[in-house]
Backbone bond lengths (Angstrom), bond angles and torsions (degrees), N, CA, C in turn:
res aa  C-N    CA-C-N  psi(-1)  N-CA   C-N-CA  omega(-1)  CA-C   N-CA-C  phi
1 X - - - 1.467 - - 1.530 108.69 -
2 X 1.378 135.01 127.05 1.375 170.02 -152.14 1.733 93.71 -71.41
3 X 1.241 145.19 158.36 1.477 142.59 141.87 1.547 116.74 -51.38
4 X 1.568 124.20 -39.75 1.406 132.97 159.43 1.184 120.14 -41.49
5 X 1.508 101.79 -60.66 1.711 93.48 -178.29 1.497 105.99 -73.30
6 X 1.361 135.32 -64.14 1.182 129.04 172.90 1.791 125.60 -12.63
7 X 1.775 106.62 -50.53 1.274 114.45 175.88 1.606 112.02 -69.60
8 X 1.153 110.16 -29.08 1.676 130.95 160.29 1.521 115.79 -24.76
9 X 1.584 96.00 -75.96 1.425 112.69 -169.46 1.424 114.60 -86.55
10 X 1.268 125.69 -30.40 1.528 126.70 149.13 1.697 107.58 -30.17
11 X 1.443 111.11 -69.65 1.416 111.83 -171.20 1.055 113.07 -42.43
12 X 1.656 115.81 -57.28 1.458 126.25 -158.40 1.722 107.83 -66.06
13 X 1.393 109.38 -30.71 1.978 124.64 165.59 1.516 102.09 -56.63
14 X 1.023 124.89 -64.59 1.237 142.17 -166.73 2.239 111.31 -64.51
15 X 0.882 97.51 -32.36 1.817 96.88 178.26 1.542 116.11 -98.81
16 X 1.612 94.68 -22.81 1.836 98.25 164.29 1.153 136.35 -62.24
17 X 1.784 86.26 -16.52 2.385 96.52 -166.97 1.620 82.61 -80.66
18 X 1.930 126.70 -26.00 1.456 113.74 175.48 1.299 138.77 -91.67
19 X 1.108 84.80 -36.62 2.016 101.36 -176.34 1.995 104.65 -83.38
20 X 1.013 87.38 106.20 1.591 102.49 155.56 1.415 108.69 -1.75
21 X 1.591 102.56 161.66 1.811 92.04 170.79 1.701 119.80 -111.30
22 X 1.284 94.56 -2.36 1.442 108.24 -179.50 1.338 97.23 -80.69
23 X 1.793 130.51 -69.46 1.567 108.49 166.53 1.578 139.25 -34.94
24 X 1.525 100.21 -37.54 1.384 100.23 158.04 1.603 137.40 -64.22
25 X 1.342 117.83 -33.25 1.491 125.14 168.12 2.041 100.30 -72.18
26 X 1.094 124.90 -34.25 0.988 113.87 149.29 1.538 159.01 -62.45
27 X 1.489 89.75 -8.71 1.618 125.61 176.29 2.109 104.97 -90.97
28 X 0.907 105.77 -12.77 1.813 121.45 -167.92 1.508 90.41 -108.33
29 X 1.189 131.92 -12.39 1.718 122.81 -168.17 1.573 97.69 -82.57
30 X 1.623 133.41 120.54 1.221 122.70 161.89 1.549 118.68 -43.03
31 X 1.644 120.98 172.89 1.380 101.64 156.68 1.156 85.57 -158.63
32 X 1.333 131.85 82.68 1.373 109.93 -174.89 2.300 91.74 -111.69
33 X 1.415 96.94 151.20 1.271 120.27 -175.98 1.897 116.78 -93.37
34 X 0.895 111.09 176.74 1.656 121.26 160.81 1.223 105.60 -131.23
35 X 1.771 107.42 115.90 1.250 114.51 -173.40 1.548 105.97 -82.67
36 X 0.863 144.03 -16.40 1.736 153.45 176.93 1.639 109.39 -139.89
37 X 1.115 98.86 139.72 1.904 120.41 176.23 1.921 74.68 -135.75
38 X 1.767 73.98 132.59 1.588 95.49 149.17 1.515 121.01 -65.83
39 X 1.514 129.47 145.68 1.349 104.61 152.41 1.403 124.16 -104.71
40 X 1.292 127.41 -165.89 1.815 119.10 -167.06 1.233 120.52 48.22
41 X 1.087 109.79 -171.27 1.619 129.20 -178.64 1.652 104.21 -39.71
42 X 1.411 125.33 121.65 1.190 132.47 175.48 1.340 109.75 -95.34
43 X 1.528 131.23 94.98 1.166 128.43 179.66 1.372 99.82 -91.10
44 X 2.058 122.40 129.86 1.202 115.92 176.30 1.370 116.67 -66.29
45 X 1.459 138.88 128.52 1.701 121.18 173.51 1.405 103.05 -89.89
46 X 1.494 111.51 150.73 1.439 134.27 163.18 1.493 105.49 -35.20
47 X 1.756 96.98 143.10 1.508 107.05 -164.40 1.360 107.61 -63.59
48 X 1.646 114.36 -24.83 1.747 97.04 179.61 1.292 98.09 -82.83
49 X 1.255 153.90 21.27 1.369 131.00 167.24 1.818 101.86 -105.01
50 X 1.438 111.92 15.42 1.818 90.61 176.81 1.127 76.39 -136.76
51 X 2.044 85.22 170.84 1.227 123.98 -170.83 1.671 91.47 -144.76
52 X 1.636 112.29 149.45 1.133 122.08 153.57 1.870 116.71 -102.94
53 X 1.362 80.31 139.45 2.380 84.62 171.95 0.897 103.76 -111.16
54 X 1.445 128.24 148.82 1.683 130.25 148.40 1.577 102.74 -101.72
55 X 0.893 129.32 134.92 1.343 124.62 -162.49 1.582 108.48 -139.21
56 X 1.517 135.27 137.98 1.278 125.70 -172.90 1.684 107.15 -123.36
57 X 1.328 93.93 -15.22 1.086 70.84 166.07 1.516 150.77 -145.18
58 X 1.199 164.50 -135.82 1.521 148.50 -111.49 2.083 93.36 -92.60
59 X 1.279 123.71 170.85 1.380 105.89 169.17 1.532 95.94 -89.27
60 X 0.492 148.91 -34.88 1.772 133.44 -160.93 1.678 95.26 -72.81
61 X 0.839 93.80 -10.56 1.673 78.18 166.67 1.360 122.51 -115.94
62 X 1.218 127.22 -32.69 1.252 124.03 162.23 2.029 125.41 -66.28
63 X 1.185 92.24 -39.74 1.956 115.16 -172.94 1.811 78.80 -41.71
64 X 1.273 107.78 -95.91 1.620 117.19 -169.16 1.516 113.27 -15.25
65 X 0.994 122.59 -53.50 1.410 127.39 -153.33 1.601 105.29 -91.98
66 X 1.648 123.65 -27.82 1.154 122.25 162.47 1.589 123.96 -91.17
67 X 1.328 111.05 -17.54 2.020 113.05 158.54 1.872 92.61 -51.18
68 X 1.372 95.87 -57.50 2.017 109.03 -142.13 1.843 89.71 -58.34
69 X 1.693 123.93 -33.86 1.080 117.73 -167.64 1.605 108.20 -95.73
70 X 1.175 127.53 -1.65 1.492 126.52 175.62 1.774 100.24 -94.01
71 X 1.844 106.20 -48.65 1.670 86.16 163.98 1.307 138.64 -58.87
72 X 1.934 123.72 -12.11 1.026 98.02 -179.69 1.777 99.60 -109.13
73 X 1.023 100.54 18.01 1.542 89.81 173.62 1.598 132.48 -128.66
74 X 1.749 94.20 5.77 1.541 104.52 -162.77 1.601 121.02 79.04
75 X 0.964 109.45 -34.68 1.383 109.90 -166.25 1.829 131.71 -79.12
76 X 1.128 96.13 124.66 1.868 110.03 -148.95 1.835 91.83 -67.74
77 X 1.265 116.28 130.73 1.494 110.44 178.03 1.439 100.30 -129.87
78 X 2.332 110.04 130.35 1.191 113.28 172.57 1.113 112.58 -76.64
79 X 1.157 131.33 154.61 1.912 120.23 169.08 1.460 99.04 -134.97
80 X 1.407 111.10 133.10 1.804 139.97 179.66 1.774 95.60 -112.61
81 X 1.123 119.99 120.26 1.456 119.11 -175.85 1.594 92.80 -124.80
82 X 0.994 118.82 161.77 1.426 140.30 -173.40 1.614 120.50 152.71
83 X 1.361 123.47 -177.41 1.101 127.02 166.76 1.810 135.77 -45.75
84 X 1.410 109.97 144.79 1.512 105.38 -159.43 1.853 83.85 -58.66
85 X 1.235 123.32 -85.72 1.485 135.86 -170.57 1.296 106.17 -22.28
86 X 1.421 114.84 -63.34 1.832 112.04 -170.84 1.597 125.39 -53.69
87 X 1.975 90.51 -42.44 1.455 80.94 164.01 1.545 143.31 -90.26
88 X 1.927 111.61 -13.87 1.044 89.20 151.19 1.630 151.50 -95.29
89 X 1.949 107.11 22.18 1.548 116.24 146.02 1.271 101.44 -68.74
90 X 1.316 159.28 -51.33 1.114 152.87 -178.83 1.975 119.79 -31.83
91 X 1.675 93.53 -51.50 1.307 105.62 162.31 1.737 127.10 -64.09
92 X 1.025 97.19 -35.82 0.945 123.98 -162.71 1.900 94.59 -77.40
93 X 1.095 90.91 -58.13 2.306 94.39 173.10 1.698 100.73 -44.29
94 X 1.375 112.36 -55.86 1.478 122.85 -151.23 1.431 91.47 -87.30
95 X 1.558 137.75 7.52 1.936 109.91 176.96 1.179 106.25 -57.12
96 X 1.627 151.12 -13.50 1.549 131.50 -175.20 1.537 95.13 -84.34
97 X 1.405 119.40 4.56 1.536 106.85 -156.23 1.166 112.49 -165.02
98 X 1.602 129.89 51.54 1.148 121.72 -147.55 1.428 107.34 -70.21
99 X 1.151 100.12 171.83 1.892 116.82 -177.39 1.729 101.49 -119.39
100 X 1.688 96.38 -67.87 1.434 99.81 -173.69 1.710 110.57 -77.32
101 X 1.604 106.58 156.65 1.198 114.66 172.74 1.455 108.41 -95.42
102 X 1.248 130.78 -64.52 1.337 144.61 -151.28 2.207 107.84 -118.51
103 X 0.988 121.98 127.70 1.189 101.26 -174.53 1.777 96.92 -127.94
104 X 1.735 93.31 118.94 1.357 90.76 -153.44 1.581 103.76 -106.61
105 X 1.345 137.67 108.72 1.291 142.38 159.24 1.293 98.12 145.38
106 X 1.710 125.98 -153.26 1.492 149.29 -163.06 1.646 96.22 47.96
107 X 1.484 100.07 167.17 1.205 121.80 -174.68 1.838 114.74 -77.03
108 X 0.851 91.74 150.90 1.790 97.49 -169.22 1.560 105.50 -58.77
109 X 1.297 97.81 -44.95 1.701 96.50 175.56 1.699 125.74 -56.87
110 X 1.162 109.27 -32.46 1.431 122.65 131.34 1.191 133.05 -5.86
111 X 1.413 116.00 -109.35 1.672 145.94 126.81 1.387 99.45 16.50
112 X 1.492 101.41 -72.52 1.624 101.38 -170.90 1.544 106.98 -77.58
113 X 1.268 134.99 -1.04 1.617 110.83 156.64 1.561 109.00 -83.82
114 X 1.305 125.21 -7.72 1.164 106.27 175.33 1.985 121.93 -113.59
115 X 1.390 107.47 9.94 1.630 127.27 156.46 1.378 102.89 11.51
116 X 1.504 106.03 -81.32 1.468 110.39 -170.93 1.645 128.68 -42.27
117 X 1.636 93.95 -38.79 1.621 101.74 161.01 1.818 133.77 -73.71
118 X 1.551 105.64 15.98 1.571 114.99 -159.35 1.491 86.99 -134.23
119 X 1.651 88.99 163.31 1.332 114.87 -173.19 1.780 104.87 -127.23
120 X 1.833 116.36 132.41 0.878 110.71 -161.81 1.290 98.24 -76.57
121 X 1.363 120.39 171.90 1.428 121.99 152.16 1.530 117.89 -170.82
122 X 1.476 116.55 161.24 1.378 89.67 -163.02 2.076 93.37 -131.76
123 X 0.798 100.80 116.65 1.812 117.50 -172.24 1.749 98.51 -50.63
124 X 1.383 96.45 147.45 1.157 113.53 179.15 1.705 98.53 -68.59
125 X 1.365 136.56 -40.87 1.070 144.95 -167.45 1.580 113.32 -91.08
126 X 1.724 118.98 29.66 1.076 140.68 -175.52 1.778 104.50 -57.33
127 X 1.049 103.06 -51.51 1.610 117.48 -170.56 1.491 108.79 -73.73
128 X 1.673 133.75 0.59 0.961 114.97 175.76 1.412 108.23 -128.94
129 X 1.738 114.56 31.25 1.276 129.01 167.41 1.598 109.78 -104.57
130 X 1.143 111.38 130.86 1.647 138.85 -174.80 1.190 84.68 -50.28
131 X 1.548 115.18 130.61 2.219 124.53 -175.59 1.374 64.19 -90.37
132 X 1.697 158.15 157.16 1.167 167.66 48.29 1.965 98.13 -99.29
133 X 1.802 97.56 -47.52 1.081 122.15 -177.53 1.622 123.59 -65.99
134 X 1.285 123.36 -29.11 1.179 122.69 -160.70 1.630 116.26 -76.82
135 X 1.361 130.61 145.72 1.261 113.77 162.65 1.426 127.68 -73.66
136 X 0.909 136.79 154.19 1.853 136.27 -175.72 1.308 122.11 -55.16
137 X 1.817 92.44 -41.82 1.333 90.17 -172.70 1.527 107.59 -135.54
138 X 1.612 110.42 38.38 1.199 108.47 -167.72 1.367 163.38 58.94
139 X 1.579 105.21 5.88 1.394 141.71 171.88 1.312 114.43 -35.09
140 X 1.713 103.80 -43.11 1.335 126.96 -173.64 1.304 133.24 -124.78
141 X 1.433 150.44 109.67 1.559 106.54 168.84 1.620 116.17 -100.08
142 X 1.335 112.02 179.08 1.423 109.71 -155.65 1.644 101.02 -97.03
143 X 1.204 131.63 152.28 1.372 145.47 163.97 1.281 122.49 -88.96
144 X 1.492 104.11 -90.48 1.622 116.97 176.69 1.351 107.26 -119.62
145 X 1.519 118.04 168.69 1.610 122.41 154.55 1.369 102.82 -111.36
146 X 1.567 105.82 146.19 1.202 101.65 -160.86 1.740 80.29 -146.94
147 X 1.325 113.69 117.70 1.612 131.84 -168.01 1.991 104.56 -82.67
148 X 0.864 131.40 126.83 1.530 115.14 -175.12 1.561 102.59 -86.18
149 X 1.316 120.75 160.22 1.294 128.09 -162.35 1.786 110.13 -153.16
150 X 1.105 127.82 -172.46 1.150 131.26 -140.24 1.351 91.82 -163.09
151 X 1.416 127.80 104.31 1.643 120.91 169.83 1.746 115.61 -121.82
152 X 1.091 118.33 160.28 1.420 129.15 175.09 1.689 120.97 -150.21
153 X 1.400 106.25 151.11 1.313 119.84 -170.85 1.642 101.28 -77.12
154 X 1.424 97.33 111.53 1.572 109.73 178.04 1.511 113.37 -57.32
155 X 0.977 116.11 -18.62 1.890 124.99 -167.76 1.826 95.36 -96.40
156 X 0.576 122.15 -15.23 1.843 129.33 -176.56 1.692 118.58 -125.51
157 X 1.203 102.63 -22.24 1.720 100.11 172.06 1.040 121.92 -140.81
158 X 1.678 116.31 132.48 1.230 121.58 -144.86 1.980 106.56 -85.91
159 X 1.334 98.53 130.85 1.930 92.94 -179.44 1.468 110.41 -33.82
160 X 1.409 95.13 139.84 1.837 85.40 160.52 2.058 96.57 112.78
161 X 1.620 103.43 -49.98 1.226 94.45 -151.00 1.702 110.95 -83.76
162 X 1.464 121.20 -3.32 1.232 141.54 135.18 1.185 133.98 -49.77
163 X 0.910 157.74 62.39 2.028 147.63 166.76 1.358 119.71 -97.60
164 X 1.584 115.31 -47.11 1.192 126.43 -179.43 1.332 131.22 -104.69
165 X 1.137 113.36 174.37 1.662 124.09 163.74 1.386 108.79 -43.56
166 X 1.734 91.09 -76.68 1.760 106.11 -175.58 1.752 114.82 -61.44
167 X 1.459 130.30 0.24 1.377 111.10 165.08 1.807 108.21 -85.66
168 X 1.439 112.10 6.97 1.360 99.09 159.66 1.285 112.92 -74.76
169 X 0.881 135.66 -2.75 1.573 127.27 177.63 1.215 108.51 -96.15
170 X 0.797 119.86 7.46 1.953 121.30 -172.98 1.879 87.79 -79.31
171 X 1.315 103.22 170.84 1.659 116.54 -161.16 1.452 92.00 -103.45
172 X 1.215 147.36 4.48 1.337 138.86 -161.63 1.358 89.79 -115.50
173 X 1.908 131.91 -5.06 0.996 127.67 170.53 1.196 118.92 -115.90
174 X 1.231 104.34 15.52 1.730 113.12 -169.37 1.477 117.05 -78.52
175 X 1.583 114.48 109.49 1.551 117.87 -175.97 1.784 108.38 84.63
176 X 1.224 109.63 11.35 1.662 110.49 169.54 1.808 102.82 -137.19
177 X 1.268 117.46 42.70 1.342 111.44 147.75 1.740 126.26 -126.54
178 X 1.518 76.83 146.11 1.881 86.15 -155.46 1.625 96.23 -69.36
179 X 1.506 129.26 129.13 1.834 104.66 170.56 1.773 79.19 -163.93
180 X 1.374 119.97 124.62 1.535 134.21 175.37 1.190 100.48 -77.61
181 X 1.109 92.55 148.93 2.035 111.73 173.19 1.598 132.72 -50.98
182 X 1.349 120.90 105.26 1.679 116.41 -155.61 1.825 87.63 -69.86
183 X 1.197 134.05 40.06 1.426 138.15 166.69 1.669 98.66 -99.24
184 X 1.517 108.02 -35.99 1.429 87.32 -164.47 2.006 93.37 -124.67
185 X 0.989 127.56 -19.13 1.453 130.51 179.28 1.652 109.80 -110.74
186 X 1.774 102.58 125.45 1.050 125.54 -162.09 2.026 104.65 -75.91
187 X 1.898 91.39 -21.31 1.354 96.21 -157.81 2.075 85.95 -87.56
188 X 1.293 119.39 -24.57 1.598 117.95 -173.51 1.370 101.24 -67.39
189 X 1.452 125.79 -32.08 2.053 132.80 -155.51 1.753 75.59 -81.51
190 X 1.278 126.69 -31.34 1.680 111.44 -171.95 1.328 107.63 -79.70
191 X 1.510 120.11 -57.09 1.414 123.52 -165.64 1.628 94.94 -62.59
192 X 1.217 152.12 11.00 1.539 151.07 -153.77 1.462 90.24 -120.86
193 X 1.165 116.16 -49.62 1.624 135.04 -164.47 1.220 84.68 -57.02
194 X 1.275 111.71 -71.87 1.869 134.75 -130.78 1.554 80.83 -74.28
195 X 1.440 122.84 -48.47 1.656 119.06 -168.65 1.105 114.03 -50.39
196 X 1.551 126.65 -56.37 1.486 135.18 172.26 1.192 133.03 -69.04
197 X 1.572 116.24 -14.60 1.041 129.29 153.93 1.636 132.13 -54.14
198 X 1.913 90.70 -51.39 1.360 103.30 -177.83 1.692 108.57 -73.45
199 X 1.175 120.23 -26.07 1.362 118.05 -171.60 1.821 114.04 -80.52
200 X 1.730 104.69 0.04 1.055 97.46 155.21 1.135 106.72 130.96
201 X 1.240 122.75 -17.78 2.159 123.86 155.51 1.394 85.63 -173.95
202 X 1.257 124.82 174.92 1.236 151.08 175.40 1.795 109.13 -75.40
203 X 0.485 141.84 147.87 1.705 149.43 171.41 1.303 121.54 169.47
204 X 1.262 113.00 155.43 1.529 125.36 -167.18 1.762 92.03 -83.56
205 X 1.205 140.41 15.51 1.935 139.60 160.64 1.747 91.94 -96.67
206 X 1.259 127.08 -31.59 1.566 111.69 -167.12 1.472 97.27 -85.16
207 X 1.067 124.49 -40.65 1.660 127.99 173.13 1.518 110.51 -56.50
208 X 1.777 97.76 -52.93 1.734 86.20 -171.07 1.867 113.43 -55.28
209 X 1.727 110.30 -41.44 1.403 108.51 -177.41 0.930 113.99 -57.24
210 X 1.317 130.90 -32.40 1.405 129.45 -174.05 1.675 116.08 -67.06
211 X 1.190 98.39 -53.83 1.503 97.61 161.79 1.124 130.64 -49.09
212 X 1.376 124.40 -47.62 1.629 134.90 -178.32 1.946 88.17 -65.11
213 X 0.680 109.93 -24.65 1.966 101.82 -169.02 2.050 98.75 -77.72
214 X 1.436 91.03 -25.81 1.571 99.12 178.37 1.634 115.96 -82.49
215 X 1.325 126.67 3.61 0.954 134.10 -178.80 1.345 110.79 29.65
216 X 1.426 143.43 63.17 1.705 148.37 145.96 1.916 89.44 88.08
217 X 1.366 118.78 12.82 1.309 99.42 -176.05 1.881 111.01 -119.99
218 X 1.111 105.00 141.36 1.587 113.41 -167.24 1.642 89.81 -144.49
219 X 1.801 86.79 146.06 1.845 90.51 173.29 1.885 107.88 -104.73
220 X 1.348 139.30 -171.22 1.155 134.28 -150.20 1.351 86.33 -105.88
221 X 1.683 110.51 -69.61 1.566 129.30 163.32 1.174 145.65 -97.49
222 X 1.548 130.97 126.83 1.161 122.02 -170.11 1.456 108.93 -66.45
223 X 1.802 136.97 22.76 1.265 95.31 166.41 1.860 90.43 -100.16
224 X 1.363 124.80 27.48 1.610 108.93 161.63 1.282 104.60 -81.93
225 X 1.255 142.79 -25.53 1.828 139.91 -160.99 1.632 92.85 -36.26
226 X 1.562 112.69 -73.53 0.704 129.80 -146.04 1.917 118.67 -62.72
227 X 1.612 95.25 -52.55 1.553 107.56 148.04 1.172 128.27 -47.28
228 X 1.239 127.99 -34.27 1.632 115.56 176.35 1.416 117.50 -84.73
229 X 1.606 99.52 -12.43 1.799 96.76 -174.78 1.565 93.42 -92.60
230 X 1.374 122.99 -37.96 1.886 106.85 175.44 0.998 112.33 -62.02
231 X 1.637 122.54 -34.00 1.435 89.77 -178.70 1.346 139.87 -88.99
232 X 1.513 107.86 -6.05 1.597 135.56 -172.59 0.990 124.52 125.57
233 X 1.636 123.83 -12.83 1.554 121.10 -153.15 1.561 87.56 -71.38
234 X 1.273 125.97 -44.13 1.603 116.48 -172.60 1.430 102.03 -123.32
235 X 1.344 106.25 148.01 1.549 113.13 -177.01 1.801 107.63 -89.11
236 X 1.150 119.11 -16.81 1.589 121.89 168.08 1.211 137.52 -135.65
237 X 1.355 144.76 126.34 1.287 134.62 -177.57 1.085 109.93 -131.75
238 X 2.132 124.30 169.96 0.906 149.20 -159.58 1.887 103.31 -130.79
239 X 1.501 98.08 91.50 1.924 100.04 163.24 1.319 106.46 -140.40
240 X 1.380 95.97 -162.80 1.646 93.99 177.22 1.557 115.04 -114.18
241 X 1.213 94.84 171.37 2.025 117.55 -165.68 1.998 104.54 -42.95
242 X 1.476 99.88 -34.18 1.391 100.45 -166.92 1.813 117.91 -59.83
243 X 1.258 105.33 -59.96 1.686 151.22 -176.53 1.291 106.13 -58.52
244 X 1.285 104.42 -45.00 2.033 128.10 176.31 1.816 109.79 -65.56
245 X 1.097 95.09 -36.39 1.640 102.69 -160.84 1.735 93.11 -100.11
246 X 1.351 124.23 -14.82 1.498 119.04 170.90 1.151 115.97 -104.64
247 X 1.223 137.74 -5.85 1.675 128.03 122.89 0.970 137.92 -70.85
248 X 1.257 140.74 16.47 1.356 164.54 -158.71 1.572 96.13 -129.00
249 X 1.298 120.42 -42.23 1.465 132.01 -148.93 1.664 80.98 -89.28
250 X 1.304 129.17 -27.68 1.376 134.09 -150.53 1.224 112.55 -119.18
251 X 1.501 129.25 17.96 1.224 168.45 -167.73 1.269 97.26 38.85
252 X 1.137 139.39 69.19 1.525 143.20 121.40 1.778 117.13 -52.78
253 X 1.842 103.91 126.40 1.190 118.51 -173.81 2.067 109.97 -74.25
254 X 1.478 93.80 44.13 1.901 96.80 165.93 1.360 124.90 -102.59
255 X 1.186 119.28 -176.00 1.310 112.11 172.98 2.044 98.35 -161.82
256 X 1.370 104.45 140.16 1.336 117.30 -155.10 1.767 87.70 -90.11
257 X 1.317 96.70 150.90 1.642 121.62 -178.87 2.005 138.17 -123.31
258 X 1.108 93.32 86.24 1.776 79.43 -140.52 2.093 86.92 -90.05
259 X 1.666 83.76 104.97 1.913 93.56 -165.92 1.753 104.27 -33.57
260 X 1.134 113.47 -179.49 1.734 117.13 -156.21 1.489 89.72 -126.85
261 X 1.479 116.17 -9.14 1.370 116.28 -178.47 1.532 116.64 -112.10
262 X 1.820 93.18 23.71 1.938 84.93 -177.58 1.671 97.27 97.61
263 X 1.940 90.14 127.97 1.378 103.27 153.08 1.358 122.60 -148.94
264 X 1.464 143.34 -144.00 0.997 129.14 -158.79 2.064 96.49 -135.36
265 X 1.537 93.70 148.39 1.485 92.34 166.88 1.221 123.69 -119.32
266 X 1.359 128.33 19.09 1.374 137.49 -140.89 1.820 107.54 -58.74
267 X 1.403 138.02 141.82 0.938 149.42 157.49 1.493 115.40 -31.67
268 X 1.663 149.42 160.86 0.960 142.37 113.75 1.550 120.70 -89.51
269 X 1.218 105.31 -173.92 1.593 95.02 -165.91 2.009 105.07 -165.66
270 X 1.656 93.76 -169.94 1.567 100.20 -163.93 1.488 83.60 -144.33
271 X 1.257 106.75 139.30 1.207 111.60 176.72 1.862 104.54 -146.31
272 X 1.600 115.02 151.25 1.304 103.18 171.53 2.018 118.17 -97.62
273 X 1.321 94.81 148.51 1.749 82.08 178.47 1.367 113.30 -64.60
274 X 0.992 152.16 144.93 1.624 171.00 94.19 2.129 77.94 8.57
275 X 1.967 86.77 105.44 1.596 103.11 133.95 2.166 76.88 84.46
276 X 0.866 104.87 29.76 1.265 115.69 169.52 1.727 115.42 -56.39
277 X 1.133 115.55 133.67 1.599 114.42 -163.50 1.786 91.58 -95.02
278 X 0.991 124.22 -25.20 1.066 122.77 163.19 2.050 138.56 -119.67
279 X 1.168 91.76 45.72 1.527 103.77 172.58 1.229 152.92 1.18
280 X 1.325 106.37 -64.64 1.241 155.71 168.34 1.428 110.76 -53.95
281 X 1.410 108.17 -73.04 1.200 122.92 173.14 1.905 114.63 -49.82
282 X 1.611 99.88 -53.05 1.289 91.73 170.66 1.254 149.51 -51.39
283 X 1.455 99.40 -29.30 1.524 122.22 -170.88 1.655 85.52 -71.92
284 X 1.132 118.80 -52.35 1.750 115.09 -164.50 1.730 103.51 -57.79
285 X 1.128 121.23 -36.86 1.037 139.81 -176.35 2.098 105.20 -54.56
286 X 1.159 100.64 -40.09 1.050 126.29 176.09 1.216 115.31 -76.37
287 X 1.046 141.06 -52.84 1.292 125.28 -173.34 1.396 94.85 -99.77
């Protein structure tokens, strides 16, 4: 067993002695979506012209890039969107049988607890990825960096009283911070890391406080963080720099927090499934 998964199942020990069990049997419910239905006449295309995606993340970021890659290649692509974690147990159910081809988003650290379910490969466009970024051995390739951050509702919390990790534990935030379940968001299993990390080593006391500061409450998806802190339901949340700065851009009353004690920049990424029914296609998909 990997340090990922290990830090995995620690967590998942560690938030059960807090979180309710009804949120938790609710935390185990798949939810995965279809980010596009064709409309009209559904003509099936020939198996070399499709590809399946699992995709995690937002549509405005994925939609573009899979129109722009079916126009230049013909090739019809399904997309299953949901959570980084859910879908790759999903992959992970189906290795005698894969479904997905390409599994496109979550954080590499991610990715890399689930290796065994991926297929290496190494992009024709190898040489114009940042070596900080690259994987070693190709498991993965890299997308974006996406820095984790710390936001709050400017109309409800006063400047100043935000900087760090550890002022989430303060009691004036207790049971009003927005942060989704690292069961189903690839980007929450990071900000969890990065939290206990930053507060000074990893241990099952930096997890437990953190939880107790969450008072039994977890969201499904990280794209609510952001919604519950504009609108008030929570006065603080945990996403990343990208997502933060495009509600902000869209006049949402937040303001971005880059903790004073260290945070994380980790990569997301694209990886192909191991035993992929469509290969070929993926790799193009890929570069």
């Amino acid at each position: 067993m990997d340090k990922d998964t290990c830090f995995i199942n620690r967590i998942k020990g560690v938030l059960k002695q807090v979180l309710t069990g009804a949120m938790m049997v609710a935390l185990m419910v798949p939810c995965f979506g279809c980010g596009k239905k064709p409309s009209g006449i559904n003509l099936a295309p020939g198996d070399d012209k499709l590809l399946v995606i699992y995709t995690s993340h937002k549509e405005d970021v994925y939609l573009p890039i899979i129109e722009e890659f079916e126009e230049r290649t013909g090739i019809y692509v399904d997309i299953v969107t949901g959570g980084t974690t859910e879908l790759l147990e999903s992959i992970e159910k189906d290795a005698a049988n894969p479904v997905a081809d390409v599994m496109f988003g979550g954080g590499v650290e991610s990715l890399e607890s689930y290796r065994e379910c991926l297929e290496p490969y190494r992009t024709g466009e190898y040489s114009n990825l940042l070596p900080q970024y690259r994987s070693e051995d190709d498991i993965w390739t890299p997308f974006s960096a996406l820095p984790v951050v710390l936001v709050y509702n400017t109309k409800l919390v006063e400047a100043g009283s935000l900087s760090s990790w550890r002022d989430l534990l303060k009691s004036t935030f207790s049971g009003r911070i927005a942060y989704s379940s690292p069961e189903v968001s690839g980007s929450s299993y990071t900000a969890l890391k990065t939290l206990s990390i930053a507060m000074g080593r990893f241990s099952d006391a930096n997890v437990m406080n953190f939880a107790k500061a969450l008072s039994g409450r977890v969201l499904f998806s990280s794209n609510d963080v952001l919604s519950n802190v504009a609108d008030g339901t929570d006065l603080v949340g945990i996403t990343v720099e990208e997502t933060a700065l495009k509600r902000i851009a869209d006049g949402a009353d937040l303001t971005i927090v880059y903790p004073s004690d260290g945070t994380s920049i980790v990569p997301d990424g694209t990886a192909i499934v191991k035993d992929a029914k469509h290969i070929a296609n993926a790799r193009m998909f890929v570069d």
